[in-house]
C-alpha positions, 0 to 999 in steps of 0.5 A, a space after each residue: 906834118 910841118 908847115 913846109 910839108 904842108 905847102 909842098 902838099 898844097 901845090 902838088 894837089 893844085 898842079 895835079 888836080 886843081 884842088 885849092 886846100 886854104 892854108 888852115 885844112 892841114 888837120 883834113 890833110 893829115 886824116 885822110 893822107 894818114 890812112 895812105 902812109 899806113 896802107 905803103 908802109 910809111 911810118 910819118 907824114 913826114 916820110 910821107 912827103 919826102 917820097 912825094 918830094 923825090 917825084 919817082 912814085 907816080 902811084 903813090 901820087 895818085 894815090 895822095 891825090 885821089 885821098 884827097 879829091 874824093 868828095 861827098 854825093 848822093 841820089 838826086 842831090 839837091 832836086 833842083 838841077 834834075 827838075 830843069 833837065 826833066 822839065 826844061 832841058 831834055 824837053 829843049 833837045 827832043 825838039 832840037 834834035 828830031 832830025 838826028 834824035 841823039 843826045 849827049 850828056 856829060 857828068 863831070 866828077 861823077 864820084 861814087 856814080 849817084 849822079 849819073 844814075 840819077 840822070 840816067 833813071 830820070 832819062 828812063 823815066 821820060 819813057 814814050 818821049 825819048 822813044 827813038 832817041 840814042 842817050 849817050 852819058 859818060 861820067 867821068 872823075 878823077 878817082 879810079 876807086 870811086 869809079 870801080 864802086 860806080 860801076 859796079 852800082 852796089 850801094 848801101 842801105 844808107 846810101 839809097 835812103 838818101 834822096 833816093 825816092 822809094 818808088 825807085 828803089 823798088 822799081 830799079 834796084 835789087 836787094 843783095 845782101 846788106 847791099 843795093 845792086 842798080 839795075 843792068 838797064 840802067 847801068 849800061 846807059 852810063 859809061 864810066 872814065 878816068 878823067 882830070 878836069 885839067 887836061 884837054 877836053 876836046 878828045 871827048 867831042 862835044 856835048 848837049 848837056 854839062 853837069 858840073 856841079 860842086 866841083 869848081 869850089 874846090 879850084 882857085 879863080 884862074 883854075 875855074 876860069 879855065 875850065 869853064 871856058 874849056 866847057 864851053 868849047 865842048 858844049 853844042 851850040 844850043 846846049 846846057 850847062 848846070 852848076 852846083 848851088 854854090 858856083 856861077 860864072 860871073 866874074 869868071 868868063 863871058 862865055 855863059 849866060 845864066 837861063 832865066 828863072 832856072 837857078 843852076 842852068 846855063 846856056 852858052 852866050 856865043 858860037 865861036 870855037 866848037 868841036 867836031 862830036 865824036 861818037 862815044 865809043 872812041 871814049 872808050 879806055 
């Protein structure tokens, strides 16, 4: 791949998914845009990105795209951010929302579905407290391949060894082969959607609970900015937002405040600009 394929790959990348490659990643992009130029046939990466050039091959995009913004996770990564939605953040909405008891919850590049389903096992896990409560909890990503795994919910035994506890494995899955299958309880408390972080988020309604976490690492300062101040326009106004270990708001919008002692956790610092919640089902692809 020359140095001008490799630019031209940089800029479609942060037009279409808001990923930012520095300018020494060309060897990652080349091993994993390999794999897609085998898979159509395209004898180079040179050829590779003529096709990308010409801008006709929409599905091809897609799928340089997806190569590329397909990201690492696991069950109950980093425990930290699970521990303030036990602990702080539902026990905050229960008493928040006793008049209307519904919650509504939003993860954001969901990947392969640990994330939600970690969520999801820790809400059922609350049992007695949430008894009336409606959870709605959409998980969204960029890449329909990680979405068809997530919803499916079939795991490898590697895959439920890291950071799932034993005592929910045994009590919310099934053996299935080689495979792990989570259990249809669980499952459908998640809905699963196609969704780019670039585009407008007001179509979702709004939201007691953002989980946004290890995404905005990837996206240059401008591109953090606007997605958060967009998460911000969708969060109730006594909502929550957790980040990943890495990322914060500061320097990048006003519009949060970090909640004390609570390391990944924000809540909002005005009122201004709320969206009118849909019901979750008009989500519904």
């Amino acid at each position: 791949m020359t140095g001008s394929d490799y630019d031209f790959i940089r800029k479609l990348l942060k037009e279409r998914s808001g990923l930012m490659l520095s300018a020494e990643k060309q060897y990652l992009v080349e091993s994993r845009l390999m794999p897609v130029a085998r898979r159509n046939k395209i004898q180079s990466l040179t050829e590779l990105t003529c096709r990308l050039r010409a801008g006709t091959d929409e599905a091809l995009i897609a799928e340089v795209v997806e190569a590329m913004t397909t990201n690492e996770t696991f069950f109950f990564r980093d425990r930290v951010p699970f521990d303030h939605v036990k602990n702080h953040v539902l026990p905050t909405l229960i008493a928040a929302r006793g008049s209307h008891k519904r919650i509504r919850i939003w993860c954001a590049a969901a990947s392969t579905g640990q994330e939600p389903y970690s969520i999801a096992m820790a809400i059922k896990e609350m049992g007695a407290s949430l008894d009336g409560f409606r959870i709605d909890l959409l998980a969204t990503d960029i890449s329909e391949d990680v979405l068809e795994k997530a919803r499916a919910g079939l795991y490898t035994q590697f895959e439920v060894q890291r950071g799932l506890p034993i005592h929910l494995l045994v009590k919310y899955f099934t053996q299935n082969g080689d495979l792990w299958q989570i259990a249809p309880e669980i499952r459908r408390m998640v809905q699963f959607r196609s969704f780019n972080l670039l585009s407008d988020f007001s179509r979702l309604g709004s939201f007691d609970l953002v989980i946004c976490r290890n995404v905005l690492i990837y996206f240059e300062q401008d591109t953090k900015t606007a997605v958060l101040e967009k998460l911000a326009r969708v969060i109730a106004h006594d909502g929550f937002l957790i980040l990943g270990a890495a990322e914060t708001t500061i320097g990048l919008t006003q519009a949060f405040k970090s909640v004390p002692d609570k390391r990944g956790l924000y809540a909002l610092s005005h009122t201004s600009d709320r969206v009118v919640p849909l019901p979750l089902r008009s989500l519904a692809s």
